[in-house]
C-alpha positions in Angstrom: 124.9 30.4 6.0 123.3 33.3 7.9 122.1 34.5 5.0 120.5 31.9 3.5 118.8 31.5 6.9 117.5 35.0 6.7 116.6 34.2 3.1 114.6 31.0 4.1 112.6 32.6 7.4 111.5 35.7 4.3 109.9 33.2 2.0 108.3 31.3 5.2 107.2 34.8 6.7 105.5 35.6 2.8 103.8 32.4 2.6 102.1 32.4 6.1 101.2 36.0 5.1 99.5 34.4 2.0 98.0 32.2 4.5 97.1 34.8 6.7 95.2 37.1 3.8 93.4 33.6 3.1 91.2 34.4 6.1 90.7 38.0 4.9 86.7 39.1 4.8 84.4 40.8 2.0 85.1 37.6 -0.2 83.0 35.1 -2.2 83.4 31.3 -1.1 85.1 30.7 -4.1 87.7 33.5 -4.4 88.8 32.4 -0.3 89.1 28.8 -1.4 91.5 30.0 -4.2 92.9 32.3 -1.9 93.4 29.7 0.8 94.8 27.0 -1.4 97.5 29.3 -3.1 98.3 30.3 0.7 99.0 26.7 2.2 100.2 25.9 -1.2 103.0 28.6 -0.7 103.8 27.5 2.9 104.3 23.7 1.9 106.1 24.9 -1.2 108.8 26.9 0.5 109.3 24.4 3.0 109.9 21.5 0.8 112.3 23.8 -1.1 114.0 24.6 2.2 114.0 21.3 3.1 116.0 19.7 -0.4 118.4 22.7 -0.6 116.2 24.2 -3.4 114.9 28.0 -3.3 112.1 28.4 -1.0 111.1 31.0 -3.5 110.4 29.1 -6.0 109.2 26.5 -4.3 106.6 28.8 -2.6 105.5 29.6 -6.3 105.0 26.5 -7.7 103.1 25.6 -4.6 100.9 28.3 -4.6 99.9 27.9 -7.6 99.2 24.0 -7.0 97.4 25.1 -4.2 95.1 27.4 -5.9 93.9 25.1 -8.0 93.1 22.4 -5.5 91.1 25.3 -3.4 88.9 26.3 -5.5 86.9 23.4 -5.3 83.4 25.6 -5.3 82.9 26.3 -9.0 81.4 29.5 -9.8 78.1 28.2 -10.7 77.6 26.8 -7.2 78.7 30.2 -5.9 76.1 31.6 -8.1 73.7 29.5 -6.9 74.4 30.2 -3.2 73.7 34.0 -4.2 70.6 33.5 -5.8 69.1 31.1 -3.1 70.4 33.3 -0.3 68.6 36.3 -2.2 65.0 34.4 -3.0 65.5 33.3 1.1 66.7 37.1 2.5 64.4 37.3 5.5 62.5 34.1 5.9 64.5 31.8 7.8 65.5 29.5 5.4 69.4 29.0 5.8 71.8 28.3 3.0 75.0 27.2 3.1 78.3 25.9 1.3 79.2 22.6 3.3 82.9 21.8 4.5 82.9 19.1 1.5 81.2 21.9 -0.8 77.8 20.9 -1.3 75.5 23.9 -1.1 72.9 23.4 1.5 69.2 24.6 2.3 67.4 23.8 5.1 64.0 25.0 4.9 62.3 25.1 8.3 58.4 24.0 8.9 57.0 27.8 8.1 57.7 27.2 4.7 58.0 23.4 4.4 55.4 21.0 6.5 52.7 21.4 8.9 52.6 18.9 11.8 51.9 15.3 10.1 51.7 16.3 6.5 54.2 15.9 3.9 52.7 18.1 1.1 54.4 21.0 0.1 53.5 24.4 1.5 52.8 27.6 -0.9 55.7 29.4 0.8 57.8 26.6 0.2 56.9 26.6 -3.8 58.8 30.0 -4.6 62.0 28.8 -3.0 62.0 25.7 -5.1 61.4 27.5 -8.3 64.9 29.1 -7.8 66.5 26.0 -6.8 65.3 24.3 -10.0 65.9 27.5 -12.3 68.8 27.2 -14.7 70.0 24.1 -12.6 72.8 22.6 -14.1 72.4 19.3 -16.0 75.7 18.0 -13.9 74.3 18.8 -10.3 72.9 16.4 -8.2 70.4 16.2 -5.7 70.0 15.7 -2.3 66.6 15.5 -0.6 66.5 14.6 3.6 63.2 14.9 5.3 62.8 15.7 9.1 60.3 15.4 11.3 59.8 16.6 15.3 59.8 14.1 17.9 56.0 14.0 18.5 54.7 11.1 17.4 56.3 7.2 17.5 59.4 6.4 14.9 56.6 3.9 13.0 54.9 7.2 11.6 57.8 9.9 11.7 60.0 7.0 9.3 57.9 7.1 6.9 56.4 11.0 7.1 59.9 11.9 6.7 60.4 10.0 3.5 57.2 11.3 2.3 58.7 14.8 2.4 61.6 14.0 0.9 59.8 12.6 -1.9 57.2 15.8 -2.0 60.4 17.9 -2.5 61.8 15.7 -5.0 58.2 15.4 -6.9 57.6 19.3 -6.9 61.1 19.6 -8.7 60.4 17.3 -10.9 57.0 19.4 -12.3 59.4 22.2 -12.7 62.1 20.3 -15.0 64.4 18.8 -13.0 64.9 14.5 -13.5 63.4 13.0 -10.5 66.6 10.0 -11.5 69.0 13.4 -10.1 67.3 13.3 -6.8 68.1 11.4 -3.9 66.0 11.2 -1.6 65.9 9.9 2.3 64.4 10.7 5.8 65.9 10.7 8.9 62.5 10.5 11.3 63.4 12.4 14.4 66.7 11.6 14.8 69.1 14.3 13.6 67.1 17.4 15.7 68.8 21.1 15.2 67.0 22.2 18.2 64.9 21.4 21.7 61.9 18.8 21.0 60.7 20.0 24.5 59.2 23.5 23.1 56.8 24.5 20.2 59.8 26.7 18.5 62.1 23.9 18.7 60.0 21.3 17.1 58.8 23.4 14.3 62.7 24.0 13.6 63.0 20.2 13.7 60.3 19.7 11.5 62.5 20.8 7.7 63.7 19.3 5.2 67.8 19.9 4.0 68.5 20.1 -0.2 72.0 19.4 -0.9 72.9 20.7 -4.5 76.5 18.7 -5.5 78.6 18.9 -8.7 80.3 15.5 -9.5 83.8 15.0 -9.1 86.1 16.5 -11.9 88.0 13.1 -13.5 91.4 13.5 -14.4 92.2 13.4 -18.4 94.9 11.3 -19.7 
């Protein structure tokens, strides 16, 4: 009994490990979702074989290996995207981003996007969407939000942040990409990243966010 105890708290201290070397730095998005997934994977595994008298060993296996293939949701052409943006963007303020449900995000902030009441397209911001459009996968959809400060009344920042949205999603399409694979929508003033009350603060506010998204695999019979 003992021993089978001690056998049981080994397989729980190997999968937290797992778990553990999930978090581990130096890694791609992709590789620590796969790593994270086998990790959990293992920990659920060898408790459910603890659990119904079955090896924890085994169980930890199997359920690592489930686990890696449900965490590695971020494909490798979104992670090579996220490189490729991140590396046209080094230095300019532009953020991008994988997203908790693995949408890669950019926000582009008013020194490269829009001047205060205009929703056409700066020069700076003309480079950035070249590389978002280049070699974009035919599967990927698009997500264009527009964002304006807080200076003006919502019956002009409505519609101005629509109108950037739709600049986006009109530049993109000159460069290739289906206008009918962009969404597009604006959010006025009402989703601010930072202080209305300062000139910093509202040219942060003033952006637009690109959400790149592959569809949802569907399960083969």
């Amino acid at each position: 009994m003992n021993t089978t105890r001690a056998s049981n708290r080994a397989y729980f201290l190997v999968a937290a490990a797992a778990v553990f070397a999930a978090g581990c730095q130096n890694m791609s998005a992709r590789e620590e979702g796969t790593l994270k997934g086998a990790g959990i994977g293992a920990l659920a595994g060898a408790a459910i074989g603890a659990a119904t008298g079955h090896s924890p060993g085994k169980g930890a296996v199997i359920g690592a290996g489930v686990g890696a293939v449900a965490g590695n949701l971020w494909s490798k052409r979104m992670e090579d995207k996220r490189k490729a943006m991140e590396e046209a963007t080094e230095g300019t303020g532009i953020s991008v981003a994988r997203t908790e449900d693995n949408q890669l995000r950019v926000n582009v902030p008013s020194d490269f996007s829009f001047d205060v009441g205009r929703s056409d397209v700066k020069n700076n911001m003309r480079p950035v969407l070249d590389e978002l459009a280049r070699g974009l996968d035919a599967h990927m959809a698009v997500r264009v939000v527009g964002h304006t400060d807080n200076t003006g009344s919502d019956a002009i920042n409505n519609p101005l942040s629509v109108r950037r949205a739709e600049a986006v999603r009109d530049y993109m399409a000159s460069k290739g990409v289906s206008p009918t694979r962009v969404s597009t929508e604006g959010q006025g003033s009402r989703v601010p990243v930072a202080d209305n009350a300062s000139v910093a603060g509202r040219a942060q506010n003033r952006r637009v966010e690109i959400f790149l998204r592959e569809p949802a695999k569907q399960g083969g019979s």
